[in-house]
GUFI-143972 format. One record per residue (C-alpha): x, y, z; residue number from 1; residue in three letters. Coordinates in Angstrom, 1 decimal, padded with zeros to 4 digits. Layout:
BEGIN
<<X Y Z> NUM 'ala'> ...
This chain:
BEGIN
<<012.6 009.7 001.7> 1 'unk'> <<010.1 008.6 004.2> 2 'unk'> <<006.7 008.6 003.1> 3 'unk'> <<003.3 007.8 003.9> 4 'unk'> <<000.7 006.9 000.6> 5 'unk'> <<-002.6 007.6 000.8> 6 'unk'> <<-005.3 007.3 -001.8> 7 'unk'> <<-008.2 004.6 -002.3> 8 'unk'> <<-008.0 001.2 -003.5> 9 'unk'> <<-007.3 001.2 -007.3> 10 'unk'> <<-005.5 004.7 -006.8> 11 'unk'> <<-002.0 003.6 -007.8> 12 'unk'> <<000.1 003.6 -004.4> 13 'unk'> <<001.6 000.1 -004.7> 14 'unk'> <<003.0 001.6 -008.5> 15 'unk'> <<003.6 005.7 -007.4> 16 'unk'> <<005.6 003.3 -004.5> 17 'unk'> <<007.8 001.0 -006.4> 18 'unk'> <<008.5 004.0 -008.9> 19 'unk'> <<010.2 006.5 -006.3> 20 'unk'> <<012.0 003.0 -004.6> 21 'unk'> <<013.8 003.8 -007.7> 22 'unk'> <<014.9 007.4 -006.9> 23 'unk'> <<017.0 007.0 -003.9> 24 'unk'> <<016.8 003.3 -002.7> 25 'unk'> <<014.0 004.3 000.1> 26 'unk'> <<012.2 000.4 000.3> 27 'unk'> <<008.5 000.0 -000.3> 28 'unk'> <<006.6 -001.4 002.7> 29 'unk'> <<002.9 -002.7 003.0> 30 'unk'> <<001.1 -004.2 006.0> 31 'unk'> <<000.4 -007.2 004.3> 32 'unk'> <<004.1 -007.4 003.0> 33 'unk'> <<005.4 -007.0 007.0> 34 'unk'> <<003.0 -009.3 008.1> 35 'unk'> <<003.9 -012.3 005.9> 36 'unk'> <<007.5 -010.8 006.0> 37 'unk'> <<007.2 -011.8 010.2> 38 'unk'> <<005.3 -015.2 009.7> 39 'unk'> <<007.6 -016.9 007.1> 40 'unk'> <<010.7 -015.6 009.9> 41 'unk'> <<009.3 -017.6 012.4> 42 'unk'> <<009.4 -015.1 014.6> 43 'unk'> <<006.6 -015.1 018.1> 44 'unk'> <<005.2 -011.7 016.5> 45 'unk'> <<004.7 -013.7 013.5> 46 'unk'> <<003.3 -016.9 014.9> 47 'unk'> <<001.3 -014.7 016.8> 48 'unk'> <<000.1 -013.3 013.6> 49 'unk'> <<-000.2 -016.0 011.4> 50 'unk'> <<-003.1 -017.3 014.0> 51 'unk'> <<-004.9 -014.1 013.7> 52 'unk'> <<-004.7 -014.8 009.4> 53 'unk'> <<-005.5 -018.0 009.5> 54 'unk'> <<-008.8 -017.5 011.0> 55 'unk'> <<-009.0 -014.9 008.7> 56 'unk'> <<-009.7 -012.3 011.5> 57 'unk'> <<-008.1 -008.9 011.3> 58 'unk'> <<-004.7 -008.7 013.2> 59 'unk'> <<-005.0 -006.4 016.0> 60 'unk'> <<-003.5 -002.9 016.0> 61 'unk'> <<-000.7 -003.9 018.5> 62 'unk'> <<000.5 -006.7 017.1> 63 'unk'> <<001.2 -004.7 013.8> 64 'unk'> <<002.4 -001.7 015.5> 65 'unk'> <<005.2 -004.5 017.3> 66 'unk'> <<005.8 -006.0 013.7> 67 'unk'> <<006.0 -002.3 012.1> 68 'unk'> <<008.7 -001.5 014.6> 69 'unk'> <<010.6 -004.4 013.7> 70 'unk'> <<010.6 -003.5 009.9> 71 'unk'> <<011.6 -000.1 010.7> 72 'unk'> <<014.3 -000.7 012.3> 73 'unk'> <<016.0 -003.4 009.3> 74 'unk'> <<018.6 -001.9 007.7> 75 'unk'> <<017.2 -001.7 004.6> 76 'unk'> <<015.3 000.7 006.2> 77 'unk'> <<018.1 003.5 006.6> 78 'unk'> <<017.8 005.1 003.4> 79 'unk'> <<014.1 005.8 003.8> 80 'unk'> <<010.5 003.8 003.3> 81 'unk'> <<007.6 004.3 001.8> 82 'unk'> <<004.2 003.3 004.0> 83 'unk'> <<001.9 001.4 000.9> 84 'unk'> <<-001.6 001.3 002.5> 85 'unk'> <<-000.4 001.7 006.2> 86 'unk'> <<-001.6 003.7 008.9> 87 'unk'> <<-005.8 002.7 008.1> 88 'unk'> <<-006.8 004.1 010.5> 89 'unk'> <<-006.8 007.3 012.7> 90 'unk'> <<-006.3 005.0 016.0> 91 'unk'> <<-002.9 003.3 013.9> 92 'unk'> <<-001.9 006.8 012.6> 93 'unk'> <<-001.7 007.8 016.1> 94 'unk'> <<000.1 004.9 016.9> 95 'unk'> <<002.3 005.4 014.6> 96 'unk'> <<003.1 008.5 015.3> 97 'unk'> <<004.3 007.4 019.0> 98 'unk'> <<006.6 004.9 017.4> 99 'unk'> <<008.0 007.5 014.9> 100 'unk'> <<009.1 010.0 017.6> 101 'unk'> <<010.4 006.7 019.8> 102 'unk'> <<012.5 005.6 017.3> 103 'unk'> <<013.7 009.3 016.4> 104 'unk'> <<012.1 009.2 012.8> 105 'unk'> <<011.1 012.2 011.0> 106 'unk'> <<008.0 011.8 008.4> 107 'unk'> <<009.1 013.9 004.9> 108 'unk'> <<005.0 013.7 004.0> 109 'unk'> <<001.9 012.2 004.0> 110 'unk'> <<000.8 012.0 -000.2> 111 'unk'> <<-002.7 012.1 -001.0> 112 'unk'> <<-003.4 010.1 -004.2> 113 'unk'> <<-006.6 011.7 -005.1> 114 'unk'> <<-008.3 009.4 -008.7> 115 'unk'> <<-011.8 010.1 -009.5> 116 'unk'> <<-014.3 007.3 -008.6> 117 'unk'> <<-015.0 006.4 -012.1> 118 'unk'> <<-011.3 005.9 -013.0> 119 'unk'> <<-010.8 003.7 -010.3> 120 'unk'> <<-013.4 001.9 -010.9> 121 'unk'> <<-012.6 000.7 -014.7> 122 'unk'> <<-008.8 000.5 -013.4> 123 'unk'> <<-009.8 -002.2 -010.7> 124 'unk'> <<-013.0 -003.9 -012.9> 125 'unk'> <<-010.2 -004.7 -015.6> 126 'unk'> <<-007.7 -005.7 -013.9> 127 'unk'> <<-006.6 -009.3 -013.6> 128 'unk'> <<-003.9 -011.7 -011.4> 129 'unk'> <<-001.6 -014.4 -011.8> 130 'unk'> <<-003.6 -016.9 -009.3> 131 'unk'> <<000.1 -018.4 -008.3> 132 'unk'> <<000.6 -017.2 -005.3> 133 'unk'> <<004.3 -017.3 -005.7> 134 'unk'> <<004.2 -014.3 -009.0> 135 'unk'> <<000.8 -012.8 -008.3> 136 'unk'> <<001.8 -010.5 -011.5> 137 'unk'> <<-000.6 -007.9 -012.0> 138 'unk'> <<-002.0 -007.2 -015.6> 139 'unk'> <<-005.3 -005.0 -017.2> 140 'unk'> <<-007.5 -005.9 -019.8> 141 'unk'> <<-007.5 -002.5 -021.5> 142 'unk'> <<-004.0 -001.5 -020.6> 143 'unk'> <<-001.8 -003.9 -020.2> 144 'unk'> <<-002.7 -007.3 -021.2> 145 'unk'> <<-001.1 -011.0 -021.2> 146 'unk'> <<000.5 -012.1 -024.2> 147 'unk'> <<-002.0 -015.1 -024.7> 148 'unk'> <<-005.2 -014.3 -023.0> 149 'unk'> <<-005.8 -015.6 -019.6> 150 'unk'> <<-002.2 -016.9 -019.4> 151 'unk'> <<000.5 -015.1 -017.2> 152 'unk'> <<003.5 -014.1 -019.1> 153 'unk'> <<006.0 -014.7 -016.3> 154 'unk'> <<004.7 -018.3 -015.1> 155 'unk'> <<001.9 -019.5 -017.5> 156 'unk'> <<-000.3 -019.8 -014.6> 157 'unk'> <<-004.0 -018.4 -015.2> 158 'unk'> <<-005.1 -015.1 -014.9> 159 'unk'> <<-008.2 -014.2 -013.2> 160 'unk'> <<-010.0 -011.9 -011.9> 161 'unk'> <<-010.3 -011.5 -007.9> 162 'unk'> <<-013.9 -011.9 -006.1> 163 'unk'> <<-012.9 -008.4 -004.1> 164 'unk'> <<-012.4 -006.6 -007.9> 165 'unk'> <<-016.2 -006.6 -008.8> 166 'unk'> <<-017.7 -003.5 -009.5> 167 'unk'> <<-020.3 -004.5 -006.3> 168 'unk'> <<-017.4 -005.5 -004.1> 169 'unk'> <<-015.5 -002.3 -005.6> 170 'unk'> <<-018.0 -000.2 -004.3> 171 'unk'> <<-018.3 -001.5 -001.3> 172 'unk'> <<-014.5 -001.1 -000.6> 173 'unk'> <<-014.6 002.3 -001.6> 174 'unk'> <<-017.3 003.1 000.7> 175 'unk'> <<-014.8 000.9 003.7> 176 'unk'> <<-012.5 003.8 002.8> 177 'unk'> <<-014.1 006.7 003.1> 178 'unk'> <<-015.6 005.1 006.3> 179 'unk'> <<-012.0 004.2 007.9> 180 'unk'> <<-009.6 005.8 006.0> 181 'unk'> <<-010.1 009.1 004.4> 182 'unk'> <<-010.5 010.4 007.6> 183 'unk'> <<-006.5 010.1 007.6> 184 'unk'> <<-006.3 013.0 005.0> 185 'unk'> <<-007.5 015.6 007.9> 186 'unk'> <<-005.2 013.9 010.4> 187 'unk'> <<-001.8 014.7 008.2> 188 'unk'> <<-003.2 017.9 007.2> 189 'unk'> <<-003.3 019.0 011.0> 190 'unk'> <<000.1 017.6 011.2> 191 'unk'> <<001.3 019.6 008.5> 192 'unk'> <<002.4 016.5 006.6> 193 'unk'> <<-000.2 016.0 004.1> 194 'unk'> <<000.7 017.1 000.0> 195 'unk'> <<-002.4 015.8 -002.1> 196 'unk'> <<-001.5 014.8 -005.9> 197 'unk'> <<-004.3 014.9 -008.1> 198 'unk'> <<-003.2 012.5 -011.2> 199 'unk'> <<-004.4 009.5 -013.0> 200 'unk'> <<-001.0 008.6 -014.1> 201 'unk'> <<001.4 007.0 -012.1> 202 'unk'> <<004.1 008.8 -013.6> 203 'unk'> <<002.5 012.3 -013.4> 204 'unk'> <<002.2 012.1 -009.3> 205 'unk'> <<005.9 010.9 -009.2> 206 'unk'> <<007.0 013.9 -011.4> 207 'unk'> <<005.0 015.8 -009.0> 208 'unk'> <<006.2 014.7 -005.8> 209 'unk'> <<010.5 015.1 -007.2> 210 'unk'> <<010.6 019.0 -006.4> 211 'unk'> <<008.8 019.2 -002.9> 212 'unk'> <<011.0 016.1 -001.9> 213 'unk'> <<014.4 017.2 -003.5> 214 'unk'> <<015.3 015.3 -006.9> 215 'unk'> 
């Protein structure tokens, strides 16, 4: 399968993503997964890259476009992939696009994780990280908590929760994407691509998303 996933922060893609890697072997791929991906290769889109992160600017559009058609091209890649959080924008989803047809790929959909505000907001308020960098598990408060409170269960490293998962800096990423992002659902929907999938439960939008793709 080759997939785009949209849906807010909080919504569930990294989860809806890792659970269909599961149905055919398609790989999960995120921005910030590619990006790190090129700087710990070495490679000059990477070091490139990596100066861009360091100053903790955003990477521009054409450098990830260069990465993305890297990635795409890995052989990992020949099964199918799933696009976690990436086009954000309606200039990269053009972008995209061009690389797409270049490199003879054909999009199966774009899927539209639509959550309700509220649940996305006690999802992401109770959630909590490893702070290692090297697990980075994810765990919730209400739903799935550590074993010993505050203490990862893979590494024993603390668990804390992240200065961008306030409800204040919640909201204000929400409002980033219905600035910057959402405008993406129209895009795919002109393109014919777009299949929206209302569900709280990860689970739910995967058993939803088996018939129009096939399983």
């Amino acid at each position: 399968m080759k997939l785009i996933l949209l849906g807010a922060p909080g919504a569930g893609k990294g989860t809806v993503a890792k659970l269909l890697t599961t149905i055919d072997g398609s790989v999960q791929i995120s921005t910030g997964d590619i990006l790190r991906g090129a700087v710990q290769t070495g490679s000059e889109l990477g070091k490139e890259a990596e100066a861009y992160m360091k100053r903790g600017d955003l990477v521009p559009d054409s450098l990830i476009m260069g990465i993305m058609e890297k990635r795409l091209q890995e052989s990992d890649c020949q099964k199918g992939f799933l696009l976690d959080g990436f086009p954000r924008t309606i200039p990269q989803a053009e972008a995209l696009k061009e690389l797409l047809a270049k490199l003879d790929i054909t999009l199966d959909m774009a899927v539209n994780i639509d959550v309700p505000k509220d649940v996305i907001l006690d999802r992401l308020c109770t959630r909590r990280t490893c702070e290692n960098t090297e697990c980075q598990a994810i765990y919730n408060v209400k739903s799935s908590p550590t074993k010993q409170e505050g203490i990862c269960d893979k590494c024993g490293s603390a668990v804390i929760q992240r200065d961008d998962e306030t409800e204040e800096a919640i909201s204000h990423r929400l409002q980033t994407y219905n600035d910057k992002t959402a405008p993406l659902i129209g895009f795919y929907e002109k393109e014919g691509l777009l299949k929206t999938v209302s569900g709280t439960s990860s689970d739910t939008v995967v058993q939803e998303l088996k018939a129009p793709l096939g399983f």
